[in-house]
SEMARLUM-912796 format. One record per residue: residue number from 1; residue in three letters; x, y, z of N, C-alpha, C in turn. Coordinates in nm, 3 decimals. Layout:
<torvexs>
NUM_ALA_X_Y_Z_X_Y_Z_X_Y_Z
...
</torvexs>
This chain:
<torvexs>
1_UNK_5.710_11.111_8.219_5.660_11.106_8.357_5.550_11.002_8.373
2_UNK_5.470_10.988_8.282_5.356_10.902_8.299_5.395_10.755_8.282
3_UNK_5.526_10.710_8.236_5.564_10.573_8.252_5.648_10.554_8.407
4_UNK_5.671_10.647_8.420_5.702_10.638_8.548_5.594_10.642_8.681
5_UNK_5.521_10.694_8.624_5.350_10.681_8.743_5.289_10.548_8.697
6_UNK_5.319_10.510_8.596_5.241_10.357_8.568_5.341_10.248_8.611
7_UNK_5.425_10.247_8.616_5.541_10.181_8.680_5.513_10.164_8.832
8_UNK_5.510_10.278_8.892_5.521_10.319_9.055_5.388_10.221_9.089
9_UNK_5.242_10.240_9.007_5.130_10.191_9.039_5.108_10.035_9.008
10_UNK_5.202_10.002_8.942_5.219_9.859_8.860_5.277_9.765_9.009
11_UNK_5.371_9.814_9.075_5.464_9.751_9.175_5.412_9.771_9.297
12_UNK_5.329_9.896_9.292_5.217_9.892_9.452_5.144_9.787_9.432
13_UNK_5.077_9.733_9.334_4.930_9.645_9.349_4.974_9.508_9.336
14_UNK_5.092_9.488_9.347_5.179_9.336_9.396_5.116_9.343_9.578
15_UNK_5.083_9.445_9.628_5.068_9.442_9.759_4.889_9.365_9.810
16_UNK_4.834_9.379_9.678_4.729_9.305_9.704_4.678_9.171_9.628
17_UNK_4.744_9.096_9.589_4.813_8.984_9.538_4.775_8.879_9.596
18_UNK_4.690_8.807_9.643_4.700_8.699_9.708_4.778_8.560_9.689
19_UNK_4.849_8.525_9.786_4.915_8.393_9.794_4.811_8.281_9.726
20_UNK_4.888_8.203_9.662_4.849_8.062_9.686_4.754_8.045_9.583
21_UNK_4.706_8.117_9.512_4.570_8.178_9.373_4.615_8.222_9.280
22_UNK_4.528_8.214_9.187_4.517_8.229_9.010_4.449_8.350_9.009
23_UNK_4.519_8.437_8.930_4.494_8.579_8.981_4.429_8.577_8.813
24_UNK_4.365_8.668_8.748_4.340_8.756_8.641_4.408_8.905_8.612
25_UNK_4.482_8.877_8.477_4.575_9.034_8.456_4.498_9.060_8.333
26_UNK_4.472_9.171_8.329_4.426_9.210_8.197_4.528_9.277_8.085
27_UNK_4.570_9.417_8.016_4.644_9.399_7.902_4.636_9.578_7.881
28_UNK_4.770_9.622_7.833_4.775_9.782_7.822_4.945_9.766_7.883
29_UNK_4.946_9.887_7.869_5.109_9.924_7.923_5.133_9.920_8.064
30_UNK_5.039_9.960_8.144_5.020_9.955_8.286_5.052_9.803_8.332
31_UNK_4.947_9.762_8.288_5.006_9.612_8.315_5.081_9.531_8.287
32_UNK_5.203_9.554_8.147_5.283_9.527_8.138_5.416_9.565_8.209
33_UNK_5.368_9.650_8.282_5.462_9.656_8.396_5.456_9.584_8.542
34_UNK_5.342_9.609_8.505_5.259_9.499_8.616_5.294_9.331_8.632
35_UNK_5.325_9.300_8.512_5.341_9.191_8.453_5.534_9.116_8.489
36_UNK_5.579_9.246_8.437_5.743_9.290_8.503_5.778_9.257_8.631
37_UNK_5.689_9.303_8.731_5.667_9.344_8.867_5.648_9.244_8.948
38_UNK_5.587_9.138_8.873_5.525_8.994_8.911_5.595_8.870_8.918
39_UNK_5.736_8.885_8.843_5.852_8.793_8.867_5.868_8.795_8.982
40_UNK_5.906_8.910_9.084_5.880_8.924_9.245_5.859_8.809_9.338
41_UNK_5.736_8.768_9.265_5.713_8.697_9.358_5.585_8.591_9.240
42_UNK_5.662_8.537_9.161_5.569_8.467_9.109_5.577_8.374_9.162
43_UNK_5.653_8.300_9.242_5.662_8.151_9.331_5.525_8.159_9.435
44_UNK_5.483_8.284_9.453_5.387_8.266_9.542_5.244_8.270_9.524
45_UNK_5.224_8.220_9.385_5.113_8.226_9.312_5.108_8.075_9.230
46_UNK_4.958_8.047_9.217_4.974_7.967_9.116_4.939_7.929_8.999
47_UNK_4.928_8.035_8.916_4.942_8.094_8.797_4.810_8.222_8.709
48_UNK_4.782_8.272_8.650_4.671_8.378_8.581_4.637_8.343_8.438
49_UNK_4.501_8.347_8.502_4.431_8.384_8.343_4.420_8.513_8.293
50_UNK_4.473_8.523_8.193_4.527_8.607_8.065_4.406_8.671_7.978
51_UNK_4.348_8.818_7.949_4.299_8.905_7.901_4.311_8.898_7.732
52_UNK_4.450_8.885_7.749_4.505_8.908_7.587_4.581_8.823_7.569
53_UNK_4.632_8.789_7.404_4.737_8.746_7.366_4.824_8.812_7.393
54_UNK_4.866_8.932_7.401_5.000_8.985_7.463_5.036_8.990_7.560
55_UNK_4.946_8.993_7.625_4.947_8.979_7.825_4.996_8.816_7.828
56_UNK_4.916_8.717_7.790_4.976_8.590_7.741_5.095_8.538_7.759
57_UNK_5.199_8.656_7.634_5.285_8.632_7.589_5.397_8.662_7.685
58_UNK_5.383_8.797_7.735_5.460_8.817_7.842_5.449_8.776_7.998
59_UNK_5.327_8.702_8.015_5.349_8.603_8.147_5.434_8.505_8.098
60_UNK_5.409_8.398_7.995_5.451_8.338_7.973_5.665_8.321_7.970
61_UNK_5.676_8.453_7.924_5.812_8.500_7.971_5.862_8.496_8.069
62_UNK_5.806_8.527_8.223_5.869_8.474_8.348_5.803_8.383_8.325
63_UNK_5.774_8.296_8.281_5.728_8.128_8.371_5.622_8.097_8.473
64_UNK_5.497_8.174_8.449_5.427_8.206_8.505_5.302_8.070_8.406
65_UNK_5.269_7.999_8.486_5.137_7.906_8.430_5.060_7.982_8.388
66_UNK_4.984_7.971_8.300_4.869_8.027_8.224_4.719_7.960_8.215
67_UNK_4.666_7.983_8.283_4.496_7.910_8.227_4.435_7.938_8.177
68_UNK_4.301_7.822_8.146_4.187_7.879_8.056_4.056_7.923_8.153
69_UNK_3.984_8.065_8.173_3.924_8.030_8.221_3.814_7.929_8.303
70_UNK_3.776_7.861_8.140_3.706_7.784_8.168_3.728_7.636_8.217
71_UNK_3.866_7.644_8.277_3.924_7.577_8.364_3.951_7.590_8.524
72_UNK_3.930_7.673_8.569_3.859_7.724_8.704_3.735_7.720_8.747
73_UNK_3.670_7.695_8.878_3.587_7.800_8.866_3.531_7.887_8.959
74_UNK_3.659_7.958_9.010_3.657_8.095_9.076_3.784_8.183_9.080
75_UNK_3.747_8.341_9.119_3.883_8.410_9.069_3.878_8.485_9.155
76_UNK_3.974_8.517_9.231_3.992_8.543_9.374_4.008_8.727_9.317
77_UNK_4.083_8.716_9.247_4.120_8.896_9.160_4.183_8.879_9.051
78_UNK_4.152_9.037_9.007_4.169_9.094_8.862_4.247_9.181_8.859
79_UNK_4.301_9.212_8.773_4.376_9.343_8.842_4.422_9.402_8.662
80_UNK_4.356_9.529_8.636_4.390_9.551_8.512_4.349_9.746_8.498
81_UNK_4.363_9.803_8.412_4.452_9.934_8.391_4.292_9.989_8.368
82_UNK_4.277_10.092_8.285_4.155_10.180_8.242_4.229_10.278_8.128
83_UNK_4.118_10.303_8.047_4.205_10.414_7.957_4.141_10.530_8.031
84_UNK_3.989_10.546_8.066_3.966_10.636_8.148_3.875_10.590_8.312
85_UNK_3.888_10.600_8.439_3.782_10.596_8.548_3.753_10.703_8.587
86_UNK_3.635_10.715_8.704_3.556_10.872_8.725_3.542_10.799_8.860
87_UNK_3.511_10.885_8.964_3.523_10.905_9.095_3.416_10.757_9.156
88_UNK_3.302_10.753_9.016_3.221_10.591_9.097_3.273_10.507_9.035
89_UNK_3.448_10.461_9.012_3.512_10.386_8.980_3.442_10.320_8.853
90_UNK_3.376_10.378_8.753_3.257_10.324_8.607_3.402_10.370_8.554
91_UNK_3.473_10.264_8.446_3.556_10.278_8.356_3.542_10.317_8.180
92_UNK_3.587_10.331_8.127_3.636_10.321_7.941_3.705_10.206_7.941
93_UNK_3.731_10.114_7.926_3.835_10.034_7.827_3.837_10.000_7.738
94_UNK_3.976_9.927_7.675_3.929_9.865_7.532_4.044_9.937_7.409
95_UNK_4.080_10.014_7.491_4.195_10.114_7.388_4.327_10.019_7.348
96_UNK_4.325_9.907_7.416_4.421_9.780_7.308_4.334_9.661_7.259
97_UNK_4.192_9.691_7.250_4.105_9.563_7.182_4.081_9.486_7.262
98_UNK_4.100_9.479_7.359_4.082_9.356_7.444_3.963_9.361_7.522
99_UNK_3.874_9.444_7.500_3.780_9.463_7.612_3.677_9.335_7.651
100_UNK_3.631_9.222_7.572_3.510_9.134_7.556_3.613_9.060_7.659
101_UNK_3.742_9.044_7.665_3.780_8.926_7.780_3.812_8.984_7.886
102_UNK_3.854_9.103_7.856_3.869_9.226_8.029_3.711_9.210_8.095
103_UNK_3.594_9.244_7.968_3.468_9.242_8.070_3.445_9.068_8.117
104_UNK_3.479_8.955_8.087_3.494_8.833_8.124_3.497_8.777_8.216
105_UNK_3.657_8.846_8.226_3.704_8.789_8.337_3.696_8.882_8.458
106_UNK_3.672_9.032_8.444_3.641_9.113_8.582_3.506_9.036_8.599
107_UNK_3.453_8.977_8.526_3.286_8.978_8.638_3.273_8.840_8.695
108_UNK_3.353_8.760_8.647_3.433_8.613_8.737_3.474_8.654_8.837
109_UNK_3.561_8.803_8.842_3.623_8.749_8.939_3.574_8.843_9.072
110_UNK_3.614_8.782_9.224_3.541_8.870_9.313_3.574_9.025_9.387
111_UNK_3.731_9.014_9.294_3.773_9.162_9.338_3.797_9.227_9.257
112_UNK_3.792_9.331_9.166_3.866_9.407_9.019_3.932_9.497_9.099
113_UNK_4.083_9.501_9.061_4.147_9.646_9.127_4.195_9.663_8.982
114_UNK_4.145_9.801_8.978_4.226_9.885_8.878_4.311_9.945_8.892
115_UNK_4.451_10.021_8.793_4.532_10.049_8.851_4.575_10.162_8.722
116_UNK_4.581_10.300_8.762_4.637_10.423_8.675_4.708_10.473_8.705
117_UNK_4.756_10.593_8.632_4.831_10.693_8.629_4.739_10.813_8.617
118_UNK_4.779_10.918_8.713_4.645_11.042_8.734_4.600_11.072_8.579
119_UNK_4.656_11.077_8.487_4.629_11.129_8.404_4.446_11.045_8.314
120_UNK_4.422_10.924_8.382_4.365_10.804_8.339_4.224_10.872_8.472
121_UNK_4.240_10.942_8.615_4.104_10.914_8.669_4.084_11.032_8.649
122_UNK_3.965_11.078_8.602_3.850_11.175_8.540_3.733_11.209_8.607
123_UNK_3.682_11.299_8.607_3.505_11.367_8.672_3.429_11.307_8.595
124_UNK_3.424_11.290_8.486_3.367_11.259_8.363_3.442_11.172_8.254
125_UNK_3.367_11.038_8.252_3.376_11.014_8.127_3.390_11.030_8.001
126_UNK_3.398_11.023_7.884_3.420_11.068_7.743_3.481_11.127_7.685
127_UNK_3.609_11.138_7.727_3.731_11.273_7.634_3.749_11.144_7.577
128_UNK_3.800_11.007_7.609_3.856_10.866_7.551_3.732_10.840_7.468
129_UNK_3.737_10.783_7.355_3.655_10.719_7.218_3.611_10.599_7.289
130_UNK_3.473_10.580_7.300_3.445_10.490_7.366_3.453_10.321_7.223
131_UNK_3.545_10.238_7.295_3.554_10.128_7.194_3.434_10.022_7.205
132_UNK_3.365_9.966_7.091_3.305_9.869_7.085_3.359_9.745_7.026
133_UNK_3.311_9.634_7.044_3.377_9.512_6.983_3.246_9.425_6.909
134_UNK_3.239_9.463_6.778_3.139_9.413_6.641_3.189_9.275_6.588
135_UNK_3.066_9.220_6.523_3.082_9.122_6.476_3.130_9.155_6.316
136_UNK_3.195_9.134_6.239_3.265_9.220_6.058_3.137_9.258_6.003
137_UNK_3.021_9.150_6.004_2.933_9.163_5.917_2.845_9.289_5.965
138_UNK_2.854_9.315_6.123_2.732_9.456_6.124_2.798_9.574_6.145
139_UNK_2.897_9.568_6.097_3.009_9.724_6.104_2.946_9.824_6.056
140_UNK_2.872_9.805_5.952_2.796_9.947_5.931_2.638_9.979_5.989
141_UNK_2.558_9.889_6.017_2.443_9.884_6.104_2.497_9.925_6.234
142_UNK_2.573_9.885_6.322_2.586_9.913_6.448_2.646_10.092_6.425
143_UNK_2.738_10.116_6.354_2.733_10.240_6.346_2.633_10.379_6.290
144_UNK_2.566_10.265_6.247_2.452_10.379_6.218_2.367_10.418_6.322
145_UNK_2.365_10.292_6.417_2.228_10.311_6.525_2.369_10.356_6.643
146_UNK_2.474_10.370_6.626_2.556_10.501_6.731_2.544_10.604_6.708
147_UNK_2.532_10.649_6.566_2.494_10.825_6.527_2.372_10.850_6.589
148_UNK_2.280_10.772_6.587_2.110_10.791_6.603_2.168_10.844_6.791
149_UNK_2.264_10.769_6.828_2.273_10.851_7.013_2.336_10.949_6.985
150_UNK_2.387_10.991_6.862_2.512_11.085_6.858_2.607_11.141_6.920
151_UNK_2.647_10.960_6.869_2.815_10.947_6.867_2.874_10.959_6.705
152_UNK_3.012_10.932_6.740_3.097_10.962_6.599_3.177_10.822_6.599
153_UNK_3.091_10.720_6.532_3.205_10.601_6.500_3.260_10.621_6.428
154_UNK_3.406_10.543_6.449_3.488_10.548_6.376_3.575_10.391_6.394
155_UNK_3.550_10.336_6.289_3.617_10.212_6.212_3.738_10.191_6.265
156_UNK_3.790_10.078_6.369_3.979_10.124_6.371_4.008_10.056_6.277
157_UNK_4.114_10.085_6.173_4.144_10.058_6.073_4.252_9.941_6.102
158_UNK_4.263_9.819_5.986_4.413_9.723_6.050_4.409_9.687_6.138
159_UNK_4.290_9.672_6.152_4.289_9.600_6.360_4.188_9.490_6.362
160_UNK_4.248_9.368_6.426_4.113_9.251_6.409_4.174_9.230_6.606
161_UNK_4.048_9.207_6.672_4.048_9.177_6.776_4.100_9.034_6.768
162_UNK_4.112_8.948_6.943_4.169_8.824_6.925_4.066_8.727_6.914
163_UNK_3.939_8.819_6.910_3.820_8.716_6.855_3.777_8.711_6.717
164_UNK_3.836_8.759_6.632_3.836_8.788_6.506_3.761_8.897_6.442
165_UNK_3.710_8.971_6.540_3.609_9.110_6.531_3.663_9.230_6.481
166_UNK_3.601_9.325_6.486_3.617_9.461_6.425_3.610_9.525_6.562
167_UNK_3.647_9.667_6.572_3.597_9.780_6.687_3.580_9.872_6.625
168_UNK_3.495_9.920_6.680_3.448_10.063_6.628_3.445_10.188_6.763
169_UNK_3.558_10.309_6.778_3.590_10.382_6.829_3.471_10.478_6.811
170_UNK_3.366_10.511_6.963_3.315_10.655_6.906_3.332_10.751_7.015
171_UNK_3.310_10.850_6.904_3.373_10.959_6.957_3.226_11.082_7.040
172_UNK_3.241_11.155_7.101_3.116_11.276_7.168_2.983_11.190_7.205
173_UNK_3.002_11.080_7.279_2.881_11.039_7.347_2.843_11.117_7.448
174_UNK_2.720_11.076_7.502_2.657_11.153_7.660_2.671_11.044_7.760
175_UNK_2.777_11.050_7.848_2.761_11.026_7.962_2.752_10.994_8.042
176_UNK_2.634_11.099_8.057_2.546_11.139_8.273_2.468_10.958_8.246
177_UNK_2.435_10.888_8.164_2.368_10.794_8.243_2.432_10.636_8.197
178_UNK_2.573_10.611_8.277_2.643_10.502_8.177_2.617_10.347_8.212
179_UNK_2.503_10.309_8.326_2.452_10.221_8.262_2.362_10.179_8.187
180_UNK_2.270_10.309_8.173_2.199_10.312_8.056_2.229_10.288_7.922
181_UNK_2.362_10.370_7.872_2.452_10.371_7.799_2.477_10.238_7.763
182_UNK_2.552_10.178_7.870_2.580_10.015_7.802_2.476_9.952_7.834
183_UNK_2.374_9.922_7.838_2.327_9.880_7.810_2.225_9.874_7.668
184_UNK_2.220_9.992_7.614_2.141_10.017_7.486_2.267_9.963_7.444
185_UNK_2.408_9.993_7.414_2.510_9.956_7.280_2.505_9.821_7.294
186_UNK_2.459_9.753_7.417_2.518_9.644_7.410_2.381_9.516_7.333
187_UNK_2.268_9.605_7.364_2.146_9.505_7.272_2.128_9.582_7.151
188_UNK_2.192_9.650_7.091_2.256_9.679_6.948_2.271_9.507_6.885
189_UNK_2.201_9.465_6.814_2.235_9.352_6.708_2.381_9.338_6.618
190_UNK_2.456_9.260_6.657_2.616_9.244_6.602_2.703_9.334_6.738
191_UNK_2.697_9.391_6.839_2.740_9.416_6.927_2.770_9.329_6.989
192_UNK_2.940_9.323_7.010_2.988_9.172_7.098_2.978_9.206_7.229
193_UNK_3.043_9.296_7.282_3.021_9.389_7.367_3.136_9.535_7.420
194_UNK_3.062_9.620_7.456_3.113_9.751_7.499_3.210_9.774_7.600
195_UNK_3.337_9.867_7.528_3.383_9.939_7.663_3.369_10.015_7.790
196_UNK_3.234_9.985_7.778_3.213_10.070_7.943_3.172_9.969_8.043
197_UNK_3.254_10.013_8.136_3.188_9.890_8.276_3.156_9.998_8.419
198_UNK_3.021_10.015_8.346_2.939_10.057_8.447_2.866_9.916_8.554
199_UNK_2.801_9.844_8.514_2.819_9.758_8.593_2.944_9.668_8.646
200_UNK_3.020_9.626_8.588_3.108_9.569_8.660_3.213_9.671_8.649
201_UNK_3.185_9.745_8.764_3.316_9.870_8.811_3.421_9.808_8.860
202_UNK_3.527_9.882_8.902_3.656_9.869_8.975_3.583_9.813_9.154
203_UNK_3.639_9.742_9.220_3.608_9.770_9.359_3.703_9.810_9.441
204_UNK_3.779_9.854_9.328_3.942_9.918_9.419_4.043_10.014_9.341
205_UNK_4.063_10.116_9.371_4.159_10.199_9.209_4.276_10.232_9.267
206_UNK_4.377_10.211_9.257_4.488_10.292_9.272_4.519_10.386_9.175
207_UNK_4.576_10.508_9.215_4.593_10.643_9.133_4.759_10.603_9.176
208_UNK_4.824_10.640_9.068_4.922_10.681_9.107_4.985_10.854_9.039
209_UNK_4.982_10.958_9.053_4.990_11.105_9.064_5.126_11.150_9.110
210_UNK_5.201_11.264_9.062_5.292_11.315_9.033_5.357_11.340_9.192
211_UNK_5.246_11.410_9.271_5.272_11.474_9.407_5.152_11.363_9.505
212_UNK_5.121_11.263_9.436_5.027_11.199_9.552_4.981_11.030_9.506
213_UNK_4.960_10.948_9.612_4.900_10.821_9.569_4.773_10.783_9.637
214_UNK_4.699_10.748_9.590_4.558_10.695_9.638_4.523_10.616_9.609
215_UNK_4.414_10.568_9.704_4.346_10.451_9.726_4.217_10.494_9.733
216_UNK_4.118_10.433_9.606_3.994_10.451_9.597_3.912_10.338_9.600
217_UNK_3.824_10.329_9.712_3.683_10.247_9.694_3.516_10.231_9.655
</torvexs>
């Protein structure tokens, strides 16, 4: 059922798409449908900067131009998934590694619409392992000063980000105050940076839900 609510929500947010612009997609299953969805009408675009190498890979499949950010310089929208959001649209991401270019390119750009499946918007933050993105060498310093908030890092094992980094998944953080939150992990020394985007929130969510669809601002 839930590929089918990420599907349904993938092919609504073609509806806010602008003509004629270089959109930003970010990277997860959601948006690889998203990505699907976008052959549609890729003639009416003129082309996205890319989150991930896999997001990348599969624009690149329809024939969709690809840029470098730092070949623009403005981004009309973003449009990328959440592993978890909460009602003031403050996200989790990062649950496919990609988070240091998801937080990138949402704060380039001037619209972020996020886009889930009910199971993804939450009251609360933290059932999802909040991911960080480390530099190799402070993998064990940065996790030590996460216990000191008590959290539960945990090492993802076999996994090198596309910046050549480590992540470290933790687990039973607090919370009630999440830009506080990222902001302490993020002046953590060897911290590339954090999955939470309390400051740069969603400014638009689509839910897509079993018996209902919404539109959150």
């Amino acid at each position: 059922m839930s590929e089918i609510l990420k599907k349904k929500v993938a092919e609504h947010a073609l509806k806010y798409v602008p003509k004629d612009t270089i959109i930003g997609i970010g990277s997860g299953t959601t948006i690889r449908y998203f990505i699907e969805a976008l052959k549609s009408i890729r003639f009416s675009i003129l082309g996205a900067v890319s989150s991930s190498v896999k997001s990348s890979n599969f624009l690149k499949r329809i024939n969709i131009k690809l840029y470098n950010l730092n070949e623009i310089s403005k981004l009309e929208i973003y449009i990328d998934s959440a592993d978890e959001i909460n009602h003031n649209l403050e996200m989790i991401k990062g649950g496919g590694g990609a988070l240091t270019q998801e937080k990138i390119i949402s704060s380039v750009s001037k619209k972020f619409i996020c886009i889930v499946d009910e199971s993804k918007f939450v009251k609360k933050l933290g059932s999802f392992p909040l991911p960080i993105e480390v530099i190799p060498i402070s993998l064990n310093y940065v996790s030590r000063e996460l216990i000191k908030l008590g959290g539960h890092p945990k090492h993802r094992k076999n996994f090198v980000t596309d910046n050549g980094n480590f992540i470290i998944d933790v687990f039973h953080l607090n919370f009630d105050f999440p830009k506080k939150l990222e902001k302490f992990i993020n002046n953590i020394s060897g911290v590339v940076t954090v999955g939470l985007f309390s400051f740069r929130k969603a400014d638009v969510l689509l839910v897509c839900g079993r018996k209902y669809f919404k539109v959150v601002y």
